[in-house]
KOLKE-785512 format. One record per residue (C-alpha): residue in three letters; x, y, z. Coordinates in steps of 0.1 Angstrom, whole numbers, padded with zeros to 4 digits, always signed. Layout:
# KOLKE-785512
ALAXYZ;...
//
This chain:
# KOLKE-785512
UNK+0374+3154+0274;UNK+0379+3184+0258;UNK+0394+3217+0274;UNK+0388+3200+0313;UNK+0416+3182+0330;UNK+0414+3149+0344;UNK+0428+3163+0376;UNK+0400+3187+0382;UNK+0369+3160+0375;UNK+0387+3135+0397;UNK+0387+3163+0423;UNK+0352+3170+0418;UNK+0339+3136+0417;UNK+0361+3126+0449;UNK+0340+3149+0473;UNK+0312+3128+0461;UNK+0309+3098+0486;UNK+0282+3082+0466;UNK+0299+3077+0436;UNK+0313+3047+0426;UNK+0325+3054+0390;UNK+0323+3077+0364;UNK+0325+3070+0327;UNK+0324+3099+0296;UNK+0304+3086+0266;UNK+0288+3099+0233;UNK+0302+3118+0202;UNK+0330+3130+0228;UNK+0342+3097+0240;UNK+0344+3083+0205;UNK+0360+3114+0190;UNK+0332+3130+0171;UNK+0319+3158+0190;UNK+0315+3189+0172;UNK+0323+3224+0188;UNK+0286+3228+0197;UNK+0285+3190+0211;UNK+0276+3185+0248;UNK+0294+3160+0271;UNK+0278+3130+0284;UNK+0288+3117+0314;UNK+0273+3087+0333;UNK+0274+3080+0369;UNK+0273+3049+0388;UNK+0262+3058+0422;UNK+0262+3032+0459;UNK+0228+3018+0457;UNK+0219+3031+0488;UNK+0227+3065+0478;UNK+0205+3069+0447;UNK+0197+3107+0453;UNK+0169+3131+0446;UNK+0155+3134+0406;UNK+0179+3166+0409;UNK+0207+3152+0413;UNK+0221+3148+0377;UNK+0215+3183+0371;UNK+0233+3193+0408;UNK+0264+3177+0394;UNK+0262+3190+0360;UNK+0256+3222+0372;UNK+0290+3216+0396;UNK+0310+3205+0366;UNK+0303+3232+0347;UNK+0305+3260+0370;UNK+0342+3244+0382;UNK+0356+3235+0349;UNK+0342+3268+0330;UNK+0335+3250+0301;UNK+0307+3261+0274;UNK+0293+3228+0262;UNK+0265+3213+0281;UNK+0268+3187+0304;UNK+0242+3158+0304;UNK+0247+3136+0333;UNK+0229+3102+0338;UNK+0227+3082+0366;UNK+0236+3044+0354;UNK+0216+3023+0379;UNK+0184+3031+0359;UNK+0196+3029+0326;UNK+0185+3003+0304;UNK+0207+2976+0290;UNK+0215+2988+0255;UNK+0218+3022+0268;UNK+0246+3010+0293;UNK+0258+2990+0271;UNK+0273+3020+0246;UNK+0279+3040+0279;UNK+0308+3009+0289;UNK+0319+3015+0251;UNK+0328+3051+0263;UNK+0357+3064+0285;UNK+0362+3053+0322;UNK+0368+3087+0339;UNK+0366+3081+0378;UNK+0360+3053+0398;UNK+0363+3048+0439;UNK+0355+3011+0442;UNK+0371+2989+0417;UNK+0349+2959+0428;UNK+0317+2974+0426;UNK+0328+2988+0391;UNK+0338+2955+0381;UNK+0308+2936+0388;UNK+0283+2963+0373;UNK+0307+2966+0337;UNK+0305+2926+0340;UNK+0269+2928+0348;UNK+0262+2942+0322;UNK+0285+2930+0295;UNK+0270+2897+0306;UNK+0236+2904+0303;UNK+0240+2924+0270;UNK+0253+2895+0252;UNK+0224+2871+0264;UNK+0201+2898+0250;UNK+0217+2906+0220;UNK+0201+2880+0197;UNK+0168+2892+0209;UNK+0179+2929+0200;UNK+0187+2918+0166;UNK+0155+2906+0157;UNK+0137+2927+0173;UNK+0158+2958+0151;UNK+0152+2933+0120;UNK+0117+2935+0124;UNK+0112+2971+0134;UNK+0132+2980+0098;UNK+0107+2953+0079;UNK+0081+2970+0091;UNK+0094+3008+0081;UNK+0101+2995+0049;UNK+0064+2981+0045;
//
């Protein structure tokens, strides 16, 4: 990810019960982050342990207070992102996870509902350009 071991997150994200898995995605997963890029890091968390609206910032804060780093950390929690959003986040880097079977059936959740909506997406996008260009 940058100057912060794997070791250390896994640490971090192992005291974190409600976690199920934790991906890194963005200009950093796909190997174009800048100096001044932040990291982006999404969090699937147990459905019954959805947290406060503070608790991306709580982590982020964690992660960047443990690891020292500079760049920002922008964390997002995955059970209320929408499709195309998780969609690049599965594209990303799998950094963490706790429960393999949980993690499985989201990514093929997912994956599975992407590609029914992907035609739709299309023409939708067609469309939207069409009308920029009008």
């Amino acid at each position: 990810m940058t100057d912060i071991s794997t070791d250390v997150l896994e640490n971090i994200f192992s005291r974190h019960d409600e976690i199920i898995a934790v991906y890194l995605f963005g200009s950093r997963a796909r190997g174009y982050a800048r100096n001044d890029s932040d990291i982006d890091i999404g969090i699937l968390l147990s459905d019954d342990k959805l947290g406060s609206g503070l608790y991306p910032v709580q982590i982020a804060r964690e992660l960047k207070n443990t690891c020292k780093t500079k760049q920002d950390i922008d964390v997002r929690i995955l059970n209320k992102g929408t499709l195309r959003f998780l969609h690049q986040v599965l594209k990303g880097k799998l950094l963490f996870y706790r429960d393999d079977k949980k993690r499985i059936e989201f990514e093929t959740s997912v994956i599975s509902k992407y590609l029914d909506f992907k035609p739709i997406f299309y023409e939708y996008d067609r469309m939207r350009k069409l009308r920029v260009l009008q």
